[in-house]
N, C-alpha and C positions, 0 to 999 in steps of 0.2 A: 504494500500500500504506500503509494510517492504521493504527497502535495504539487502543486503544479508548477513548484520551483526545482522537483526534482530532488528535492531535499527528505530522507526517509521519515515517516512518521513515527514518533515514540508511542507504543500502545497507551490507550488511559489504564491505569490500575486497576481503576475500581470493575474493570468489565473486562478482567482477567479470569477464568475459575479454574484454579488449581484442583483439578477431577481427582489427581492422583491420590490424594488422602483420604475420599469419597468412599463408604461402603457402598455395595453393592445395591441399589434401593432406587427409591426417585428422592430428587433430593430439588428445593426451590427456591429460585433468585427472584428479588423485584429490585427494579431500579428505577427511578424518578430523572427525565431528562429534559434538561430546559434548553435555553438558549444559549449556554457557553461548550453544550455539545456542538454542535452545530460551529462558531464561531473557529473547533478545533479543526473540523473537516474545511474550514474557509467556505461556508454555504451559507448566502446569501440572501436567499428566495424567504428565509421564513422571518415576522418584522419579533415573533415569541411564541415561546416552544415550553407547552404543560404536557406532556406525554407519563404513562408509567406502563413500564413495561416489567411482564411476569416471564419468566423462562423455567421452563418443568423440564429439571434433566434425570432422564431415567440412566445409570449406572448398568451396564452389564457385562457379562464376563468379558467378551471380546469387542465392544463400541457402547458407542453413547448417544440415546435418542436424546436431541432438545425440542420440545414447541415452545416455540414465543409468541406471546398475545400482547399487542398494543392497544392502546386505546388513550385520548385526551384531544390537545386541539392544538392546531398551529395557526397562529396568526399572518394570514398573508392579503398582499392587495388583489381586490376585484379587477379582473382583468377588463370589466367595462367601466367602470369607475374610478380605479384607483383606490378606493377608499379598502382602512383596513378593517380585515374583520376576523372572526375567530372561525376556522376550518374544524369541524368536526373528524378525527379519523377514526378507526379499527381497522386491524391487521393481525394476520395470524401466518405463520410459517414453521416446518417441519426442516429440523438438519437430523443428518446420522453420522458422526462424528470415526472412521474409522480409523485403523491403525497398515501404513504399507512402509516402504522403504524410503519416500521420499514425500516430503508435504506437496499437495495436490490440492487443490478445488478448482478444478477446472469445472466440474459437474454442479452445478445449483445448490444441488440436494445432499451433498456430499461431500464430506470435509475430510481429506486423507493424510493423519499424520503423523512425521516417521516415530517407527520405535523409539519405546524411551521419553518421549513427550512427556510432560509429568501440567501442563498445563495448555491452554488456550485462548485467544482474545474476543470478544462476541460484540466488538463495538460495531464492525463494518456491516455484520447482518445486522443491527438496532438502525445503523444510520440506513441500509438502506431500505427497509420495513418500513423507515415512517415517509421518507421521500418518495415510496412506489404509494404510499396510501392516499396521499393527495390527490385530488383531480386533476387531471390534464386543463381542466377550462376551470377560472375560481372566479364564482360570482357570487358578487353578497346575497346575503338571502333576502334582502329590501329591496333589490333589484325585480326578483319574480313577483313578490308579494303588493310591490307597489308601496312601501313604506319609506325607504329612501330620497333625500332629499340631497340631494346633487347637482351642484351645475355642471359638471361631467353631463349626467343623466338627463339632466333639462334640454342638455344640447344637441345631445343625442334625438331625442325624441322631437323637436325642432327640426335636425336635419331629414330625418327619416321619410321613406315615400310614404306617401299616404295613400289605402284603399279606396278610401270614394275619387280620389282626382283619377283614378284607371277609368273608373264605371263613366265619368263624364266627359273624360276625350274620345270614350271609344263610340260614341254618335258624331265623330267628325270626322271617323276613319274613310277612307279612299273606297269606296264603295267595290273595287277590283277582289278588296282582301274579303268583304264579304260574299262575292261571287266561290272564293277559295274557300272559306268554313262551311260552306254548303255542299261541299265535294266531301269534307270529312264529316258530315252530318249524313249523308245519303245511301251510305252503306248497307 
């Protein structure tokens, strides 16, 4: 894992779990991540970060089941407005933590690492669970509901075509083009 200066990332502590001391059992982390996570990974997109995250890691003889559940909100601007508002997320994801000759994850779902490992870092799947849970399009919710008061929004809606000026130019249409909708009317 590089920062975009190229420069290697030092893991966070806290989202290290040393398995190796671990009996044999499910054993459970929760972790609380705000906005100086995010500030580590130099990611920008979100304006505050109330997230907690559980992770259920099952212990057994030869790997390690983890599921991780998110849940909380990130603060990001309405991509029609600008304006900020608070992003509902949930997320859930399955790793299976295995043991081979050389560390591996190439595969998603599948964490392969060498012999003797006696620990692990779980930051990069948290960072990127709660950035795949976001939406692609972020719009406030006063946006749909009509409760937003914006001049973003006001000008928007100003610019915008309007329905009834279609219905009233089209009685001044070139009478050619309605000789042509009578052809796809006549079928």
């Amino acid at each position: 894992m590089q920062a975009q200066n190229n420069v290697i990332m030092k893991p966070l502590k806290e989202f290290t779990i040393p398995f190796v001391g671990l009996k044999i059992a499910k054993h459970y982390f929760e972790y609380k991540v705000e906005q100086a996570f995010f500030e580590y990974f130099e990611y920008e997109d979100f304006n505050n970060v109330n997230v907690n995250v559980k992770v259920d890691l099952e212990k057994k003889a030869t790997l390690l089941e983890l599921h991780f559940k998110i849940s909380g909100f990130v603060n990001v601007n309405c991509d029609l407005t600008n304006e900020p508002f608070n992003q509902s997320i949930q997320n859930e994801f399955d790793l299976v933590v295995k043991f081979g000759e050389a560390y591996n994850d190439d595969n998603i779902d599948i964490l392969i690492l060498p012999h003797g490992a006696y620990e692990f870092n779980i930051q990069q799947y948290i960072y990127e669970l709660i950035v795949l849970a976001v939406p692609i399009k972020r719009i406030h919710p006063g946006v749909n509901d009509g409760t937003l008061n914006s001049e973003i929004l006001e000008k928007l809606e100003e610019l915008s075509p309007k329905l009834n000026e279609e219905k009233d130019t089209e009685e001044g249409i070139d009478p050619r083009w309605n000789t042509l909708k009578k052809l796809l009317t006549d079928k």
